[in-house]
C-alpha positions as CSV (number, residue, x, y, z in Angstrom):
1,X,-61.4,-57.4,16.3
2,X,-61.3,-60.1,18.0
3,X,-58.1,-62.3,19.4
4,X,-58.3,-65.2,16.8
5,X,-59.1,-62.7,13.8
6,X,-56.3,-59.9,15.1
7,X,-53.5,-63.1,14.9
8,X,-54.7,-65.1,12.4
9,X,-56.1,-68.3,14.0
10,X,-59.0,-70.8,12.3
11,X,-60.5,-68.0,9.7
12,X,-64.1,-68.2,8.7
13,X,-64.8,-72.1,9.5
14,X,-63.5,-71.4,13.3
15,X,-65.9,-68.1,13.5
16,X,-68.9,-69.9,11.7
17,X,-68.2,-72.8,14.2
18,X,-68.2,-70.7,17.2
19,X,-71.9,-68.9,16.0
20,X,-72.9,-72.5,16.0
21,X,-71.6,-73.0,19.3
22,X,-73.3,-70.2,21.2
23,X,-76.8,-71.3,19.1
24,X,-76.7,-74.2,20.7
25,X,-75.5,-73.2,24.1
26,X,-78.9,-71.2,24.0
27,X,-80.8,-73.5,22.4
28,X,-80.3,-76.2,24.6
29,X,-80.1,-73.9,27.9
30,X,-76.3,-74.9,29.0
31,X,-75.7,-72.5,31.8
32,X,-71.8,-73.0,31.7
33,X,-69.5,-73.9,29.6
34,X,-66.0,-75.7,31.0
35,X,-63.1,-74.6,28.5
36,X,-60.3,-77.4,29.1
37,X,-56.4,-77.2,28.2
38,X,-54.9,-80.7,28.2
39,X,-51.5,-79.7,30.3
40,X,-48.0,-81.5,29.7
41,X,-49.3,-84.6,32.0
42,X,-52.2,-85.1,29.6
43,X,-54.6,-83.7,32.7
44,X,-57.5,-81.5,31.7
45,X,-56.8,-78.2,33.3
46,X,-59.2,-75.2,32.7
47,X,-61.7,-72.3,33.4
48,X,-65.9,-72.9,33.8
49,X,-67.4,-69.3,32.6
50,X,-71.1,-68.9,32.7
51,X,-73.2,-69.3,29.3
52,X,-73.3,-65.4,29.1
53,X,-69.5,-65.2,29.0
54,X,-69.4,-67.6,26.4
55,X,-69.3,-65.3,23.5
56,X,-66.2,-63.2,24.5
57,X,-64.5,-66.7,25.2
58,X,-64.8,-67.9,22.3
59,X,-63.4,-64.5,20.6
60,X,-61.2,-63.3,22.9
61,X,-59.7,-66.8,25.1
62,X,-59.6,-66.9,28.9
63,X,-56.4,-65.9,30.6
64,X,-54.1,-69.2,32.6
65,X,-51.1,-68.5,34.8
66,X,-47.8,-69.7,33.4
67,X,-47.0,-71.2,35.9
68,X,-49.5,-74.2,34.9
69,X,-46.5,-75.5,32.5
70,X,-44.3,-75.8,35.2
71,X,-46.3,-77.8,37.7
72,X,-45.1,-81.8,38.1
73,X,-47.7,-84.4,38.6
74,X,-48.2,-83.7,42.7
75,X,-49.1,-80.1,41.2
76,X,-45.5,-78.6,42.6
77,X,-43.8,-76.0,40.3
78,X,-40.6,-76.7,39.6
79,X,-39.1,-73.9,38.6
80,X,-38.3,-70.5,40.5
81,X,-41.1,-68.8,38.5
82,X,-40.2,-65.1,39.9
83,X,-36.9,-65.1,38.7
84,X,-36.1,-63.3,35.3
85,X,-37.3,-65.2,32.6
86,X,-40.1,-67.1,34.4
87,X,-36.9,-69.5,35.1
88,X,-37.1,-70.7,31.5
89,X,-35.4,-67.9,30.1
90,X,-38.9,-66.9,28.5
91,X,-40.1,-63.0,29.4
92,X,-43.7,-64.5,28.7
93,X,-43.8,-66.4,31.4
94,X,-41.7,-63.9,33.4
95,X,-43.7,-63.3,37.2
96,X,-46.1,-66.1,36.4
97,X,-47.8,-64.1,33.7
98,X,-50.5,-65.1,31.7
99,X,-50.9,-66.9,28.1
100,X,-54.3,-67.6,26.7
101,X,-56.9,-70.4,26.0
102,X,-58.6,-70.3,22.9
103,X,-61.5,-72.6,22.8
104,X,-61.3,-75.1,19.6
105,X,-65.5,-75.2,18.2
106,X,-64.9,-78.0,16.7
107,X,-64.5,-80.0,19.7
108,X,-68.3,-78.3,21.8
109,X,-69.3,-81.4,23.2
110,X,-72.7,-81.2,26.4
111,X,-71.6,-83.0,28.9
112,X,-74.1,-86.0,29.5
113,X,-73.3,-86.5,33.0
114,X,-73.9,-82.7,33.5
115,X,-76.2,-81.4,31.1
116,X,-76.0,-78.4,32.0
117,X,-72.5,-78.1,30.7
118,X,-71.0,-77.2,27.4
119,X,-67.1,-78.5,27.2
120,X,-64.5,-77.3,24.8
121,X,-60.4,-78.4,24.1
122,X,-58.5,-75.0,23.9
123,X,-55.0,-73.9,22.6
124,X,-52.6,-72.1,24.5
125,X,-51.3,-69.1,22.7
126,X,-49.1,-66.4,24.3
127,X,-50.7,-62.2,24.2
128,X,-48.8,-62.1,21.0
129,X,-50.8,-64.7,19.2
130,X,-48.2,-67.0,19.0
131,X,-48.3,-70.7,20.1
132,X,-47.2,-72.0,23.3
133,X,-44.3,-74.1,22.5
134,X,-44.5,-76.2,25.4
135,X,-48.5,-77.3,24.8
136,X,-48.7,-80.7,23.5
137,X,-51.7,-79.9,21.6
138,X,-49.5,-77.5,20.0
139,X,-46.8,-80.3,19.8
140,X,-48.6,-82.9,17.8
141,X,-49.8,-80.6,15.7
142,X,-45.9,-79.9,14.5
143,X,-45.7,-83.3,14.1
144,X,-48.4,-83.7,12.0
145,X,-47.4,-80.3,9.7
146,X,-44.2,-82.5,9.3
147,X,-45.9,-85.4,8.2
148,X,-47.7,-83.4,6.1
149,X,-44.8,-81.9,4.2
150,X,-43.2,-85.4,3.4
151,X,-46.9,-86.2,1.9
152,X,-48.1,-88.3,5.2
153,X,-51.0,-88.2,7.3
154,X,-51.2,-90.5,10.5
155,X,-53.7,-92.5,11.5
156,X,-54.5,-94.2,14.7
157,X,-56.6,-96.3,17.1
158,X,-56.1,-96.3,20.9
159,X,-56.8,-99.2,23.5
160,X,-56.7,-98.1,26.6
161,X,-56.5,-100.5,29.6
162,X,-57.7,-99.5,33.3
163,X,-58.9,-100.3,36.7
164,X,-62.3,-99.7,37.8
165,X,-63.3,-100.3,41.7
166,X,-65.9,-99.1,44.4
167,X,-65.0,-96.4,45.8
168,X,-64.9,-96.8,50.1
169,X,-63.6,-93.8,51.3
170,X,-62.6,-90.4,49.3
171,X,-60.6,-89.5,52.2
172,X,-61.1,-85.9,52.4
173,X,-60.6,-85.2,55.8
174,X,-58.9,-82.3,56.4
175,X,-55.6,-84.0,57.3
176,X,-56.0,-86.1,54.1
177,X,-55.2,-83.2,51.6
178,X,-51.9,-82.4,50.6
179,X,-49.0,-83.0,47.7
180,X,-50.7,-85.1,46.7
181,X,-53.4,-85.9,49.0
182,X,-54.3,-89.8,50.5
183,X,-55.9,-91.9,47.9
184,X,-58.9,-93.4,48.0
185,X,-60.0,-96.5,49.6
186,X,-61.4,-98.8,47.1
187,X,-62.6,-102.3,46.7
188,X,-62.3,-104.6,43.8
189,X,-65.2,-105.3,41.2
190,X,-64.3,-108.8,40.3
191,X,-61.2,-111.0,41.2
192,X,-59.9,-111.1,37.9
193,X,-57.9,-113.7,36.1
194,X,-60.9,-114.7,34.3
195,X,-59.8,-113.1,30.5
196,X,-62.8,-112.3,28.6
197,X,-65.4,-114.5,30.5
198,X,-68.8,-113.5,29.9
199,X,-69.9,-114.0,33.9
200,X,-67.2,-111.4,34.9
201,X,-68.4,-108.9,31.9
202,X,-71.9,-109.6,33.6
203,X,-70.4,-108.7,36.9
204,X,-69.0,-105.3,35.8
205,X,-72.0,-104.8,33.4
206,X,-73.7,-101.9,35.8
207,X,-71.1,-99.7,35.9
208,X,-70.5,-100.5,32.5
209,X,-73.3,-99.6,30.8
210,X,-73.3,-96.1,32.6
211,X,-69.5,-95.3,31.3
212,X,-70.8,-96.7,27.7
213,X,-74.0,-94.1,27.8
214,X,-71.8,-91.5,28.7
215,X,-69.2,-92.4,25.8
216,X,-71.2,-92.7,23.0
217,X,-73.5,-89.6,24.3
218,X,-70.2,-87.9,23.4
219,X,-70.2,-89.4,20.3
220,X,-67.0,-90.8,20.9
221,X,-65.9,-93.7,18.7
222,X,-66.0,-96.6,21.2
223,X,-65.9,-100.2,19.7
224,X,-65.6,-102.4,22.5
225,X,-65.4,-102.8,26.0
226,X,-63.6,-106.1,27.7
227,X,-62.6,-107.6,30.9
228,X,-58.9,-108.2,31.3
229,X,-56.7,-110.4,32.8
230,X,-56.5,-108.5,36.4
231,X,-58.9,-108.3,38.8
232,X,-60.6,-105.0,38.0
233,X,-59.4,-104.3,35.0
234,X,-60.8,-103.1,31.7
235,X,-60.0,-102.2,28.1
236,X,-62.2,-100.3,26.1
237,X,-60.7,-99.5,22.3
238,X,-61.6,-97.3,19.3
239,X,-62.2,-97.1,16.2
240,X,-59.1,-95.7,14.1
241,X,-59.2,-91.5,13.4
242,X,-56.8,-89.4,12.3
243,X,-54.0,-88.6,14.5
244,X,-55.4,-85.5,16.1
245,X,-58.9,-86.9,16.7
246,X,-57.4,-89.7,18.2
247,X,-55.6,-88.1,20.7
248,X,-58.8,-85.9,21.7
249,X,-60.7,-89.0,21.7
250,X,-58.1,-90.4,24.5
251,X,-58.1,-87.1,26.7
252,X,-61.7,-86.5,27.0
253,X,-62.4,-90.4,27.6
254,X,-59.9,-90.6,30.3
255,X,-61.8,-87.3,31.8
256,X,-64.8,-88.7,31.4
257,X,-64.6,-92.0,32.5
258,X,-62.9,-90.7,35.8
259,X,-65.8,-88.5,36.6
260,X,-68.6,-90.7,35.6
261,X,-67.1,-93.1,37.8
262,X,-66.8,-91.0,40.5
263,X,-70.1,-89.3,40.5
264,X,-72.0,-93.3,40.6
265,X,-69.5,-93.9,43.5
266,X,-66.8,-95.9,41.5
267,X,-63.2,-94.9,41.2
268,X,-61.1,-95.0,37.7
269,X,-57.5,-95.2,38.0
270,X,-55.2,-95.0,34.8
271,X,-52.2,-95.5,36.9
272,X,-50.3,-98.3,35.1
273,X,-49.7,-100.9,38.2
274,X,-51.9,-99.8,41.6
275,X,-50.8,-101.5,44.5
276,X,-53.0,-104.2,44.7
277,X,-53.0,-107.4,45.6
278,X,-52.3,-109.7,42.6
279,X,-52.3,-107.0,40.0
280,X,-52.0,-107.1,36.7
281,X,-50.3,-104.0,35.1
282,X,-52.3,-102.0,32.4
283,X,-51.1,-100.8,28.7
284,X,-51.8,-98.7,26.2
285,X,-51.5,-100.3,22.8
286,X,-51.1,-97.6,19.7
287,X,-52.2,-98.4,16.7
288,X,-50.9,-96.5,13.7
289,X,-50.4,-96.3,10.3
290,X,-49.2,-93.2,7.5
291,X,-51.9,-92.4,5.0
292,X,-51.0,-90.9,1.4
293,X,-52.1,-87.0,2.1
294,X,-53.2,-86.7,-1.3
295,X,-55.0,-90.2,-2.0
296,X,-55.9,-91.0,1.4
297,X,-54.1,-95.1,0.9
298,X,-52.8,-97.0,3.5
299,X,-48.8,-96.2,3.2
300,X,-48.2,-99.2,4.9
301,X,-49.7,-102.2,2.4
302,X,-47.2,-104.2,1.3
303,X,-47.2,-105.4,-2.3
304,X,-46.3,-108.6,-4.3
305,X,-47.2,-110.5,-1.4
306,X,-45.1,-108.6,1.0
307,X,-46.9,-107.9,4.5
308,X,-45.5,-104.1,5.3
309,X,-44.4,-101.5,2.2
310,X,-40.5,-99.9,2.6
311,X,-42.4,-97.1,4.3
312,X,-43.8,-99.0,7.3
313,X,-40.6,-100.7,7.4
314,X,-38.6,-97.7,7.5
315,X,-41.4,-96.2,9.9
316,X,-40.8,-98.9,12.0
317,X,-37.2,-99.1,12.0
318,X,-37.4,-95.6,13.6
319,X,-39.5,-96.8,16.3
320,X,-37.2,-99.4,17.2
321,X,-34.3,-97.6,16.7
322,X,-35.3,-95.0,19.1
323,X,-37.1,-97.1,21.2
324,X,-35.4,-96.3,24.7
325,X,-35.8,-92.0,24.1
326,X,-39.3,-92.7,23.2
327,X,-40.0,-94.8,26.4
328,X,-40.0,-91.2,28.6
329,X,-43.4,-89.7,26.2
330,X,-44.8,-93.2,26.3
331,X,-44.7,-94.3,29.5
332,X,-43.5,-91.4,31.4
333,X,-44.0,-92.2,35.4
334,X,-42.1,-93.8,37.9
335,X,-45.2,-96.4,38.0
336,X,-45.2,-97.7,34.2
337,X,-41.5,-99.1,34.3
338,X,-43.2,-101.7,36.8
339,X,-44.9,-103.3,33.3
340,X,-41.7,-104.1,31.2
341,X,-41.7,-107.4,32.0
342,X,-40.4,-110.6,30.2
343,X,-43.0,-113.2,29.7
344,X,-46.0,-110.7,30.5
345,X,-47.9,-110.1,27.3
346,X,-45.7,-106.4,27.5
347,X,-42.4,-105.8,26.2
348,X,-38.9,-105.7,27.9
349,X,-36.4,-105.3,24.7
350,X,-36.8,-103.5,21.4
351,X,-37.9,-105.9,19.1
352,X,-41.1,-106.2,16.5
353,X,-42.9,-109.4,15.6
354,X,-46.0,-110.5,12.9
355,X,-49.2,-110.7,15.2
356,X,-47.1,-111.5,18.9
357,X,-48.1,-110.3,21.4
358,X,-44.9,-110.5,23.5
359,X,-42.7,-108.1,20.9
360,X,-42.7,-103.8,21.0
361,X,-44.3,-103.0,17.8
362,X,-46.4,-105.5,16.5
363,X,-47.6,-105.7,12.6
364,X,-51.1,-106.7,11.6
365,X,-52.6,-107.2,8.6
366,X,-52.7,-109.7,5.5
367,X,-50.6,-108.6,1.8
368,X,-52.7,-106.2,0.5
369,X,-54.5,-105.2,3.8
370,X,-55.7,-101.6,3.7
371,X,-55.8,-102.3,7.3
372,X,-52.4,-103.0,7.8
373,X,-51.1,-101.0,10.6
374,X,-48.3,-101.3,13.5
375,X,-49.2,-101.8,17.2
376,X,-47.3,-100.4,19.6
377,X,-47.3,-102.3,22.9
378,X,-45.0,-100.4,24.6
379,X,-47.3,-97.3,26.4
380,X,-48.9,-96.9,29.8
381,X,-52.3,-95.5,29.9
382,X,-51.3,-92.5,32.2
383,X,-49.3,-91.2,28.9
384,X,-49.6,-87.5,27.1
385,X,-51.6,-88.5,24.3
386,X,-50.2,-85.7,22.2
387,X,-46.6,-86.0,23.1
388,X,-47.0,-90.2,22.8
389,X,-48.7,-89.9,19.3
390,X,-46.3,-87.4,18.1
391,X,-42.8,-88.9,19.5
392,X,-44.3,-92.0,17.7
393,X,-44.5,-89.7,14.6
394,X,-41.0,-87.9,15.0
395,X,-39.3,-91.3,15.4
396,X,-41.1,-92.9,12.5
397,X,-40.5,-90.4,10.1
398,X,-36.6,-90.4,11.0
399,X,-37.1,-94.2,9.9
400,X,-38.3,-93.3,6.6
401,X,-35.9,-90.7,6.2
402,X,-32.7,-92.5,7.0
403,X,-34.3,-95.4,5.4
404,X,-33.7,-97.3,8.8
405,X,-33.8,-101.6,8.8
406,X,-36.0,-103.3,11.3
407,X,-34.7,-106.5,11.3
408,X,-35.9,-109.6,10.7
409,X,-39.3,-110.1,13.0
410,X,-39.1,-112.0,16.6
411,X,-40.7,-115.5,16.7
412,X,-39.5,-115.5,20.2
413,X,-39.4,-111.9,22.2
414,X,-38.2,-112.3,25.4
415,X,-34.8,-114.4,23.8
416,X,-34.0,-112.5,21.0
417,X,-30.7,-109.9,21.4
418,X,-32.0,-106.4,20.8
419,X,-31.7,-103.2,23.2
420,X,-33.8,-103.7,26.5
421,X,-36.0,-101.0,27.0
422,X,-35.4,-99.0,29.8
423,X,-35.3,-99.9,33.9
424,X,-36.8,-96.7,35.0
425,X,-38.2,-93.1,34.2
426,X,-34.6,-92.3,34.9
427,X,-33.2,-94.5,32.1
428,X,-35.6,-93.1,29.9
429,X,-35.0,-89.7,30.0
430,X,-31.4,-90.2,29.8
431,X,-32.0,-91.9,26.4
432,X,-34.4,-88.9,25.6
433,X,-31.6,-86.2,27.0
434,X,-29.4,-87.7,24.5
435,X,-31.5,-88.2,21.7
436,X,-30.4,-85.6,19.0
437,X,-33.5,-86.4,16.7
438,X,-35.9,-85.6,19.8
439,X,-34.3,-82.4,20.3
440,X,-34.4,-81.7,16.8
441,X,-37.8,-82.3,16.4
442,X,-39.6,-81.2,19.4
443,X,-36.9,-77.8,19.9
444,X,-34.7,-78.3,22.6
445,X,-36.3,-76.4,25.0
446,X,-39.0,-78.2,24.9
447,X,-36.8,-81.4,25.6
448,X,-35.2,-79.7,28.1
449,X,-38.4,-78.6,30.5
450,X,-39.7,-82.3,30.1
451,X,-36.4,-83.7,30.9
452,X,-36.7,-81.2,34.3
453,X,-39.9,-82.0,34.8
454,X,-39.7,-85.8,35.1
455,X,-36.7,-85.4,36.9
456,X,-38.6,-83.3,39.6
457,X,-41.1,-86.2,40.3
458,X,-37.8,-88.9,40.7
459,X,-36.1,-86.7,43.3
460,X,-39.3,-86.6,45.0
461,X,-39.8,-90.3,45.0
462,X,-35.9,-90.9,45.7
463,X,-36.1,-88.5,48.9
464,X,-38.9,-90.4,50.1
465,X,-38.6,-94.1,53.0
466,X,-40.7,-96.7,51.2
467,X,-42.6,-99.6,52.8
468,X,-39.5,-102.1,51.6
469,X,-37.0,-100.1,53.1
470,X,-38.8,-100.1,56.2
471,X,-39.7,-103.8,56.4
472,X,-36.3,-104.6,54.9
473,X,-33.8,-102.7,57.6
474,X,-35.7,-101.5,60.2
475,X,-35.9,-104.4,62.1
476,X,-32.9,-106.5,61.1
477,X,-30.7,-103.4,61.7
């Protein structure tokens, strides 16, 4: 009996899918198939076994260390793993033990850029067969389950803005690896400040073309590709899916695009604000909306000329409400803080507005709209797109619950009295440590290894001399 029948996991849809998995993997003569775990950074971690290993994968899983939920984003653990409890307290994880990857067949994808490649999205599940409570895979699924139980699904759409350049120089020499390593040298691919002009899309149209093969060859649901504001930046957005979809959508096209880019000697970079001269910082406006579960209608058409129903207001109210807890999931490195800006297309304050692109949450749609929805201006692109989508969720559905008010809309954002979002990471998970409905709803463990997480990477940055400091004291003092 095999892992997923011995526990209980995906039944006779999951085993038919996998049959049709390993077809194909002969059919099409893949010789190995990568089996990727999206970790609590929203990183694809994983295993590549051959195409003759594929079988017992897919029934069976593939064993990862622990100690791959405790890593921070320079890949340093941050936890005493060999103390009892695996330092969490949990004897699963006790000596860096393993958990398990089962392979999701609903998400085989060949790689285009590697055609010899099959790729799969896995669960984490500990020896026991139960879920890994710190997997946000496993997180937003919760989410969802709640949703489902107050008769809501969600759906969204993701835009997702991003620097391309040339890459100069990888810098791997030897003394360039480390925690982390040197970054790459890079140059820029237009000069930017040219919003949506056709000659700099021309400009960019090479490497374009090769991400957009490689995107739709995935069969992602890509509907456009722009030029921003900066110089060398990019938005690409999609088409609305539900909530789940959406977020594999986001974690495979950030993968993707990296190594696409990389392999046609280009570099991607996600990072909200690269140092660069003359930067502009990038977002990641979240579309969403609640669907009736058992009619599939928009939950969020107003009626009798109204633009959003009580339910998007309420939904909304919750996002606002808990806008500074939800900052640490949406934007959750040092870097993002650098984009809440007044007077910058992105939000500094907790406000909402009808079609304004200066508020948090922004409404769209017409009375009657089946595509009314909420945007959410407030995310960086480096963000979890499981623990982003479901906070979002959480939050929203605490609105509806405690029937919570927005407020009348903002005609003028960056004036209006309302909470400020937060300074820094550091603000935000303070907000988030003290957010009784987060713990509630994500398990206060959970909360609790995030919170220690993030905190990891500030005391890092805190202990290190910046350039400022240096050209700010070491002469004049």
């Amino acid at each position: 009996m095999s892992f997923a029948d011995q526990h209980g996991i995906g039944g006779d849809d999951a085993r038919r899918q996998a049959q049709d998995v390993l077809r194909r993997i002969e059919a099409e003569g893949i010789g190995v198939l990568r089996l990727s775990w999206p970790d609590q950074h929203g990183i694809l971690r994983g295993k590549t076994v051959v195409a003759a290993d594929a079988a017992r994968a897919l029934r069976d899983g593939i064993a990862m260390t622990t100690t791959m939920l405790l890593k921070d984003s320079a890949h340093r653990t941050a936890w005493p793993v060999f103390s009892a409890g695996g330092a969490l307290g949990m004897k699963e994880m006790e000596g860096a033990a393993d958990f398990l990857l089962l392979p999701d067949p609903t998400s085989f994808r060949v790689l285009p850029w590697a055609p010899h490649t099959g790729w799969m999205l896995c669960d984490a599940y500990f020896a026991d067969g139960r879920p890994v409570p710190l997997s946000s895979r496993h997180q937003l699924r919760r989410a969802l389950s709640r949703a489902a139980g107050l008769g809501f699904g969600l759906t969204t759409g993701v835009e997702l803005e991003f620097h391309l350049f040339r890459l100069l120089d990888p810098h791997l020499a030897p003394e360039d690896a480390g925690q982390p390593g040197t970054p790459p040298a890079v140059a820029l691919l237009t000069q930017g400040y040219n919003y949506l002009t056709e000659s700099r899309y021309d400009a960019l149209d090479p490497v374009l073309e090769i991400l957009r093969h490689a995107l739709e060859s995935l069969e992602l649901p890509l509907r456009s590709m722009e030029v921003e504001y900066g110089p060398s930046q990019v938005e690409f957005t999609f088409d609305a899916q539900d909530a789940m979809a959406s977020a594999d959508t986001a974690i495979l096209f950030r993968s993707a695009v990296k190594q696409v880019a990389r392999r046609h000697g280009y570099h991607a970079s996600f990072m909200c604000r690269p140092r660069i001269p003359n930067v502009m910082s990038s977002g990641w406006h979240l579309h969403q909306s609640l669907c009736d579960a058992a009619t599939g209608r928009n939950a969020f058409v107003g009626e009798g000329g109204a633009l959003l129903s009580d339910t998007a207001r309420h939904y909304l109210g919750g996002l606002l409400h808990h806008a500074r807890a939800a900052a640490a999931f949406s934007t959750p490195t040092i870097n993002g803080y650098r984009r809440y800006r007044p007077m910058s297309l992105a939000p500094d304050r907790a406000v909402w507005g009808i079609d304004n692109r200066g508020v948090m949450v922004r409404a769209l749609g017409r009375p009657g709209d089946r595509a009314t929805r909420l945007e959410n201006r407030v995310g960086e692109p480096a963000a979890n797109p499981y623990l982003y989508m479901a906070s979002q969720l959480h939050f929203g559905l605490d609105g509806i619950e405690r029937a919570r008010a927005p407020g009348p809309p903002a005609d003028a954002p960056y004036d209006m009295e309302a909470p400020l979002l937060p300074r820094n990471l550091a603000e935000a998970l303070d907000a988030l440590d003290s957010n009784q409905t987060a713990r509630e709803a994500f398990g206060t463990g959970v909360i609790d290894w995030f919170l220690r997480l993030k905190r990891a990477e500030i005391a890092r940055f805190e202990a290190e001399v910046s350039d400022w400091e240096q050209r700010e004291y070491f002469e004049l003092f």
